[in-house]
C-alpha positions as CSV (number, residue, x, y, z in Angstrom):
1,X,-19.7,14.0,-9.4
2,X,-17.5,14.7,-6.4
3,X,-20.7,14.9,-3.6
4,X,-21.8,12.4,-1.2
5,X,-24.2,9.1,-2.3
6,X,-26.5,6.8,-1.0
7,X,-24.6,3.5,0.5
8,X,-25.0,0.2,-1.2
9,X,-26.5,-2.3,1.3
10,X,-24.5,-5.2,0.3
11,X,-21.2,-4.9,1.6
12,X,-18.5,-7.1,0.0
13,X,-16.4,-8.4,2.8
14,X,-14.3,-11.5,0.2
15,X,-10.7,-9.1,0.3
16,X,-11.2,-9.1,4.4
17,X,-12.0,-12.7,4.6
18,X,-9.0,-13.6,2.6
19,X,-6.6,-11.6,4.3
20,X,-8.0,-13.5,7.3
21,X,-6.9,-17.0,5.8
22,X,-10.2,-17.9,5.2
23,X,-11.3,-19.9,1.7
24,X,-13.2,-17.5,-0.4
25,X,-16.0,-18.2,-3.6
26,X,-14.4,-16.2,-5.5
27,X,-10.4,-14.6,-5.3
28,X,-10.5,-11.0,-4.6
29,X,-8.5,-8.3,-6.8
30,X,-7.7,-4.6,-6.6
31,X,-5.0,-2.9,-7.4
32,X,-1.9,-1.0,-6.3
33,X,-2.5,3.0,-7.5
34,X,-5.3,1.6,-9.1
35,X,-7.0,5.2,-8.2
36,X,-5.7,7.6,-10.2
37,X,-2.5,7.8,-12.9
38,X,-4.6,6.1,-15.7
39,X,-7.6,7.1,-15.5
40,X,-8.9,10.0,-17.9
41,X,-11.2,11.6,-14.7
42,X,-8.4,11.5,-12.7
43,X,-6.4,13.1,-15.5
44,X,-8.3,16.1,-15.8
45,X,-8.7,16.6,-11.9
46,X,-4.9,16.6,-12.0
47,X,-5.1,19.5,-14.5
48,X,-6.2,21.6,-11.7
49,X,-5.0,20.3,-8.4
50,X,-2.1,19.0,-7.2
51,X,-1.6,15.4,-5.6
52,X,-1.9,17.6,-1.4
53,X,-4.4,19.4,-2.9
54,X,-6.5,16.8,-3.8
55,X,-6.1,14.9,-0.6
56,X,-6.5,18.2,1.0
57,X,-10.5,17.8,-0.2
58,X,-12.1,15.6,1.1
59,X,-14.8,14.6,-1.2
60,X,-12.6,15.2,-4.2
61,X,-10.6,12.5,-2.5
62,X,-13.2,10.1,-2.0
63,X,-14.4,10.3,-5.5
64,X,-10.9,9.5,-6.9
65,X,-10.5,7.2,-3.8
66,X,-14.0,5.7,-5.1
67,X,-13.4,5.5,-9.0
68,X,-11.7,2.2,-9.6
69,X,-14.3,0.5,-7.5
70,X,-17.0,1.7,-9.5
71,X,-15.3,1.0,-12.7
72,X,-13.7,-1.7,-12.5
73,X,-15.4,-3.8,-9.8
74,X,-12.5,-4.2,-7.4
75,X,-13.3,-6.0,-4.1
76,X,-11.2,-3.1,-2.0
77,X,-10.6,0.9,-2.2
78,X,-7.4,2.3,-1.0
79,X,-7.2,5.2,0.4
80,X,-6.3,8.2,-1.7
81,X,-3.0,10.6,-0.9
82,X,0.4,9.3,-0.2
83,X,3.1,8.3,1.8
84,X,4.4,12.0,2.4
85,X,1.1,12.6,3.7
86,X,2.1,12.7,7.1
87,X,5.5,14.0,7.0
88,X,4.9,17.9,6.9
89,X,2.9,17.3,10.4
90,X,6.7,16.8,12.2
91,X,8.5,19.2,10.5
92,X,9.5,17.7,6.8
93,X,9.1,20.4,4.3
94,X,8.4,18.4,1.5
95,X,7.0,18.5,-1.9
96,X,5.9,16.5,-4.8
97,X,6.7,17.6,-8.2
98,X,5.8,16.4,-11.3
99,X,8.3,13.7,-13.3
100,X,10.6,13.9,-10.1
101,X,8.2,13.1,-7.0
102,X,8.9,13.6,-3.4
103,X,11.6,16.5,-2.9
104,X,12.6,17.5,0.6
105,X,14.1,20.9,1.2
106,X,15.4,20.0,4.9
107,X,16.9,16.7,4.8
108,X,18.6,14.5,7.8
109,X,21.9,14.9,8.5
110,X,22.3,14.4,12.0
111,X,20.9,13.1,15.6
112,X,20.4,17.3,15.7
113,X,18.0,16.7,12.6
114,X,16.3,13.8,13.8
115,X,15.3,15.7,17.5
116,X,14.7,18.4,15.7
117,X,11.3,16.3,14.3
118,X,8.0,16.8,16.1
119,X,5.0,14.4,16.6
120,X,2.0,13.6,14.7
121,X,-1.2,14.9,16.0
122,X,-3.9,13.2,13.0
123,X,-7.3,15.4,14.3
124,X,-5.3,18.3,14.1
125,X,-2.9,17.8,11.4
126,X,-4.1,15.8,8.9
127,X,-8.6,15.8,10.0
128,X,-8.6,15.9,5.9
129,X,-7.5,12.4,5.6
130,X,-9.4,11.2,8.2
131,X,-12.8,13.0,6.7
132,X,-12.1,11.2,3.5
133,X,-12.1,7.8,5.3
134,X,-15.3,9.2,7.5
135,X,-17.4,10.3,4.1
136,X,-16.3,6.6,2.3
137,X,-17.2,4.5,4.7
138,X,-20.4,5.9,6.3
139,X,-21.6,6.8,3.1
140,X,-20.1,5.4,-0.3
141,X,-18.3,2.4,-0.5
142,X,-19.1,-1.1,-0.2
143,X,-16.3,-3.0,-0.3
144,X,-13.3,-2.7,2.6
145,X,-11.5,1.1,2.3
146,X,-7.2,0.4,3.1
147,X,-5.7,3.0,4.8
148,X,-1.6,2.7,4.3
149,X,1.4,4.3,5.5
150,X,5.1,4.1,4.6
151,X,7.3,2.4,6.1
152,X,9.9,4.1,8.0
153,X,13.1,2.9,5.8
154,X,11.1,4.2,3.0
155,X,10.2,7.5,4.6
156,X,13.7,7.9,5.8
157,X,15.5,6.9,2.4
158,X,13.4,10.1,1.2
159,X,14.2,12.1,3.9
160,X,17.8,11.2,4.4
161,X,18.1,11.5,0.3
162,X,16.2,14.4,-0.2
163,X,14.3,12.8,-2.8
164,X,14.2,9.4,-5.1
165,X,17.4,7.6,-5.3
166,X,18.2,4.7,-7.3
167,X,21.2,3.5,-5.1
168,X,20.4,4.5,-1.7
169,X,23.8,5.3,-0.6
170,X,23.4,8.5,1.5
171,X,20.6,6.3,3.5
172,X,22.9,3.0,4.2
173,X,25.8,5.2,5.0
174,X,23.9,7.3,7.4
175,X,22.3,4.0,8.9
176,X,25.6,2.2,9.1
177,X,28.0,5.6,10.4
178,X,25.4,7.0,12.5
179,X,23.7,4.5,14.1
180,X,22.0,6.2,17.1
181,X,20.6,8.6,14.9
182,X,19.3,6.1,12.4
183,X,18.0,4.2,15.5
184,X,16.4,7.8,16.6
185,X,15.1,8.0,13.6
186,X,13.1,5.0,13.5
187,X,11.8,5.1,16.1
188,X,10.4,8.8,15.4
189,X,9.1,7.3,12.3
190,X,7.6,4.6,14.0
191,X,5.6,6.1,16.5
192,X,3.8,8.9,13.6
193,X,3.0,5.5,11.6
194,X,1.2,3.8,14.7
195,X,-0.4,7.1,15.2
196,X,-1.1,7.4,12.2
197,X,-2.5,4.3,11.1
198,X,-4.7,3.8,14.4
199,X,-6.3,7.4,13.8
200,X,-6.8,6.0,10.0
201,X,-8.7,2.7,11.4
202,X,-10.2,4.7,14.2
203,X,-12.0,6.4,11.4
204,X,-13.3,3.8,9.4
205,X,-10.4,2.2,7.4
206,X,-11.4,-1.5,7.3
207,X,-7.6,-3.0,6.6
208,X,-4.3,-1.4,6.6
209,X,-0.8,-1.6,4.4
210,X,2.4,-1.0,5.3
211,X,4.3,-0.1,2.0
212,X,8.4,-0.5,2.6
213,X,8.9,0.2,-1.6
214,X,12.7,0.7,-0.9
215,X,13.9,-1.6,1.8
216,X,14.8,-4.3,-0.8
217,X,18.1,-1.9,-1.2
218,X,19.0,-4.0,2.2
219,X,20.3,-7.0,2.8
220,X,18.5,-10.0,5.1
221,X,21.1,-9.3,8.0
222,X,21.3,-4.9,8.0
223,X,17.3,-5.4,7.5
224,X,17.0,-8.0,10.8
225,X,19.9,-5.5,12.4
226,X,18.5,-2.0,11.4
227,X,14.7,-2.1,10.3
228,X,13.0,-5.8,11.3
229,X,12.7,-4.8,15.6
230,X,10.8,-1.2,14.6
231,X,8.5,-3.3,11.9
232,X,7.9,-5.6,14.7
233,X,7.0,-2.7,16.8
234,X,4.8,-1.6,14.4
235,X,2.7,-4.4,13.2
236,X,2.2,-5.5,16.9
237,X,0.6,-2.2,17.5
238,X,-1.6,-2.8,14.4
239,X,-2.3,-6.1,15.1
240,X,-4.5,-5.0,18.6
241,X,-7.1,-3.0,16.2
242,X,-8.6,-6.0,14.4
243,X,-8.2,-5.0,11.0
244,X,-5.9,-7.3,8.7
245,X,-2.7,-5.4,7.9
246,X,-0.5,-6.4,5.1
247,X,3.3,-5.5,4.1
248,X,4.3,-4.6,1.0
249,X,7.8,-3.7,-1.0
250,X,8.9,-3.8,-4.3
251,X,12.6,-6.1,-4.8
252,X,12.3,-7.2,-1.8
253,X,11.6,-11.1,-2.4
254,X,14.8,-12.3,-0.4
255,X,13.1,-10.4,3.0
256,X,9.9,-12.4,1.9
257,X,10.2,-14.6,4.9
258,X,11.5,-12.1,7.5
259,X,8.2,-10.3,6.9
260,X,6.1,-13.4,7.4
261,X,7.7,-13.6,10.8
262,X,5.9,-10.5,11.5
263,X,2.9,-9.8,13.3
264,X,1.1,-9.3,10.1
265,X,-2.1,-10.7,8.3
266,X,-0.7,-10.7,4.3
267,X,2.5,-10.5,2.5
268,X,2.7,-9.0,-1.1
269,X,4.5,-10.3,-3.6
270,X,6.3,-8.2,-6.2
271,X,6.7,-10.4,-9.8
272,X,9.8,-11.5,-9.3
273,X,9.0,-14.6,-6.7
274,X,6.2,-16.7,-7.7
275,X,3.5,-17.7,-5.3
276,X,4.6,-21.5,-5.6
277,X,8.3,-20.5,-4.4
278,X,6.8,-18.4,-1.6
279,X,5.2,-21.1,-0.3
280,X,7.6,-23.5,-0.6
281,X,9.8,-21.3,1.4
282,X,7.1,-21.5,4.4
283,X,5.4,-18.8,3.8
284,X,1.4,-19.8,4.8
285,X,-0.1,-16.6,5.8
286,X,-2.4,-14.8,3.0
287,X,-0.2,-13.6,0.1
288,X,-1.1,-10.7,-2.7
289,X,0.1,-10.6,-5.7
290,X,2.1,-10.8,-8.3
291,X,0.8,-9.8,-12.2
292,X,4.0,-7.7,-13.4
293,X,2.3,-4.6,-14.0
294,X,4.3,-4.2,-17.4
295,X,2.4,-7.2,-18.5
296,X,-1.0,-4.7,-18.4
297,X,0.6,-3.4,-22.0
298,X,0.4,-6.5,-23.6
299,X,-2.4,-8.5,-25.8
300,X,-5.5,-9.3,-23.1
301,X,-5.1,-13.0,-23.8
302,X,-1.2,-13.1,-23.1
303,X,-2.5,-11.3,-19.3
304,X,-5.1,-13.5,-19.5
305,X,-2.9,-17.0,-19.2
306,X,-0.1,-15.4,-16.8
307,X,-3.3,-14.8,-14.3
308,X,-4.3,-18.0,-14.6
309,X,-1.0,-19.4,-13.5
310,X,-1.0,-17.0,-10.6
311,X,-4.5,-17.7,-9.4
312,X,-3.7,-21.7,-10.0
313,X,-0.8,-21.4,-7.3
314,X,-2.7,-18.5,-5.2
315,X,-5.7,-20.9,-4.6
316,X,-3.8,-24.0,-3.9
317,X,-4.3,-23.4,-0.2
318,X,-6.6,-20.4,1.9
319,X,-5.7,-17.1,2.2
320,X,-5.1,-15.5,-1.8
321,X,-5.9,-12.1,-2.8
322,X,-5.0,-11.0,-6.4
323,X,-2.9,-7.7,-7.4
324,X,-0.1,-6.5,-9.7
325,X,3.6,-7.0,-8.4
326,X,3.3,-3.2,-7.7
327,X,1.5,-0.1,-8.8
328,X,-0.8,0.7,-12.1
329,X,1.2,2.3,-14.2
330,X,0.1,6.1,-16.8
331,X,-0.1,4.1,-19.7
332,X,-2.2,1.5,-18.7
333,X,-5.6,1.3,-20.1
334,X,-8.5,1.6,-17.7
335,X,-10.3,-1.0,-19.8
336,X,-7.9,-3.6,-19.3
337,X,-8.1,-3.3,-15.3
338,X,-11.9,-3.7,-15.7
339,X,-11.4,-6.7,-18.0
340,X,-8.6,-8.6,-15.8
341,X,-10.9,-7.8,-12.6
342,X,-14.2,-9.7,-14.5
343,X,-11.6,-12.5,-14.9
344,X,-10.2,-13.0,-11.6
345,X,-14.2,-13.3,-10.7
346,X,-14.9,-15.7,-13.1
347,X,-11.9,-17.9,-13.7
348,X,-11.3,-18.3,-10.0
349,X,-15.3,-18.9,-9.1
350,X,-14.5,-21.9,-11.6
351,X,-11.6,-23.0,-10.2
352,X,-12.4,-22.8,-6.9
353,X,-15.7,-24.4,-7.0
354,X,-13.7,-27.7,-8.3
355,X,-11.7,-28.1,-5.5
């Protein structure tokens, strides 16, 4: 189950060759947290390990990593672990528990806590990760493996917090009171993502996501002020290792066009702005999205017609990849990810082939 197999020849390349701009035969789909939560393998690997201990195996990780493409015929694998991942390399002490998610038992207060963090050294810290991107792409997958990162307003809002928040105030107080330790901050944060994500590509990973869930708690102005300079930072680091790179948050629609001002390949859409709008904001790099995930509950052929009106406006120009508005959800039936994913095949081969 878990071991090593033999390499398909045929390697899909449609999600790279969208992300590129390019006009596709078909629209390619996979899904946010598509490996994992729902599925009933997944489940009972859970039962035994924890989400670091998982991650902290290799081949378990490339089999979970692995799953959804298998299944459900996805035209990309993302990476399996999270964005904690690399915290406990610079001195985080963080854990994830179960119904709560990421709790940290040290976090910022002050410029003192922030030079207090170390730096990310991927071989040596986290060679796990990069043996799980090593063993999928020499040996198992053939479609494009993402490797991802968080973003540094969402690693701090954790860190800063101390875990989830629904408000964010302790994070935009610190950030607006203390700004030369915010400003510390990111760029401590920035530097272990660029790090990070080049030792990610460096070992295989065919495109890269930048996931900023939280940073829709900002306004356009704090988020050109306090986060937009470190993202461009960033992606222009990313951007000289030749994979696409996309960005990604959740609520975050109104920053829509200050990320496509980045250096970046794609922008995701959550549900809330639809593709047409996007567009007619000026948005004409590649854009993912934007099936509400709650949607995945619902009778196949109410799913069915709200993916035909996204794939209607993603296809209307280059440059469309197909996803939820964010992540697969527990309760969502693995079934109905392998039905939507025929769909997206077939209904846009169709509809593309007209045009």
């Amino acid at each position: 189950m878990k071991g090593g197999r033999t390499k398909v020849n045929t390697f899909n390349d449609t999600y790279l060759r969208a992300a590129r701009g390019e006009r596709t035969e078909t629209v390619p789909v996979w899904f946010m947290r598509q490996a994992g939560r729902s599925q009933p393998e997944y489940r009972a690997i859970k039962e035994k390990y924890s989400l670091f201990e998982i991650t902290h195996q290799p081949e378990l990780a490339a089999y979970v990593t692995r799953l959804p493409v298998e299944q459900y015929n996805v035209d990309a694998a993302i990476l399996y672990k999270d964005i904690m991942s690399p915290l406990p390399a610079i001195g985080v002490q963080v854990d994830i528990k179960s119904g709560i998610g990421p709790v940290i038992d040290n976090p910022i207060r002050s410029l003192q806590d922030v030079e207090k963090l170390g730096e990310i050294h991927p071989e040596e810290d986290v060679p796990y990760v990069l043996d799980t991107i090593k063993l999928l792409t020499t040996e198992q997958l053939n479609v494009p493996l993402i490797g991802f990162a968080g973003a540094p307003f969402t690693l701090a809002s954790y860190m800063i917090e101390g875990g989830p928040s629904k408000n964010y105030h302790k994070t935009k107080a610190f950030m607006y009171a203390e700004q030369e330790a915010w400003f510390a901050l990111m760029d401590k944060l920035a530097e272990m993502t660029i790090v990070y994500a080049k030792a990610q590509i460096n070992a295989g990973a065919k495109a890269f996501q930048i996931f900023d869930s939280w940073v829709g708690a900002l306004n356009v102005q704090d988020y050109r002020t306090f986060i937009k300079p470190i993202m461009t930072k960033i992606f222009t680091e990313l951007k000289k290792e030749g994979v696409p790179v996309t960005m990604f948050g959740v609520g975050a629609s109104h920053l829509a066009m200050e990320w496509h001002d980045l250096p970046l390949d794609v922008v995701g859409l959550d549900w809330r702005l639809p593709i047409d709008e996007a567009r007619s904001r000026g948005i004409h790099k590649t854009v993912m999205g934007n099936l509400d995930p709650s949607l995945l509950l619902a009778p196949f052929d109410v799913i069915q017609e709200k993916a035909k009106e996204i794939i209607d406006q993603g296809i209307k120009q280059p440059g469309y990849i197909f996803n939820l508005g964010h992540g697969v959800f527990p309760s969502v039936n693995p079934d109905t990810l392998k039905r939507l994913t025929t769909f997206v095949h077939e209904y846009s081969r169709e509809r593309i082939s007209t045009l």
